[in-house]
N, C-alpha and C positions, 0 to 999 in steps of 0.2 A: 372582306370582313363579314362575318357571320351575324346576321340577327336574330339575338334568340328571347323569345318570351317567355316567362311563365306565367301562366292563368291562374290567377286562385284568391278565394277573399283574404288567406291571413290565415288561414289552419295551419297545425303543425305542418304535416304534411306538402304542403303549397311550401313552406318555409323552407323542409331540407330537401327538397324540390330544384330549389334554389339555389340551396349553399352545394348539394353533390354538381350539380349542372356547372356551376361555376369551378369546382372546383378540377372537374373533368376537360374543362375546356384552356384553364390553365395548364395544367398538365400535357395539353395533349400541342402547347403552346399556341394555340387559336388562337388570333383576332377575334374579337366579338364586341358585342354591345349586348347587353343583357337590360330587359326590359321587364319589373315586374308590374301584371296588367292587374287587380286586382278588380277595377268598375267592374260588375254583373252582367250591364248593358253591353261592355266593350266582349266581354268573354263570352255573351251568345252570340256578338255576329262573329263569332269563329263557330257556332254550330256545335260548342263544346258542353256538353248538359254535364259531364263527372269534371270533377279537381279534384287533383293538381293537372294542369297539361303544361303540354311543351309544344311551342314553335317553334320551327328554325326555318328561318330565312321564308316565310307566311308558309310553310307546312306545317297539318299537325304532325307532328312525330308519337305523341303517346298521352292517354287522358286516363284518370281515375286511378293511375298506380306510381309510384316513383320507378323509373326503369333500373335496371341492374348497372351496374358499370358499364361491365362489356355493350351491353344495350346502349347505352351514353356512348360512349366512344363512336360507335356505326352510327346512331342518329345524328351527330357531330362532324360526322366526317366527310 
């Protein structure tokens, strides 16, 4: 099962952040558990200074932009 986080206080962005990652990871029929971390304190000890980011499984995979699909899909897989 995959752990995926995303970092972000609650911006749009951090949002559909969230709903493409989910909704990529459906698709692509993954297990997951989808964790949104929004605390400030919890999202610098990932060393993350831009949002929206993405963990999967405690990597970052990508910060400060929403990835493309195809990007989702490779980070996911």
């Amino acid at each position: 099962m995959k752990e995926i986080r995303v970092l972000g206080t609650g911006c749009p962005k951090c949002k559909k952040l969230e709903e493409v990652t989910r909704l990529v990871a459906d698709d692509m029929k993954i297990e997951f558990n989808l964790e949104k971390v929004t605390d400030l304190n919890e999202i610098m000890d990932f060393g993350v200074m831009m949002t929206p980011a993405l963990v999967v499984d405690g990597e970052i995979k990508a910060y400060g932009k929403i990835p493309g699909i195809e990007d989702l899909k490779t980070m996911l897989s």
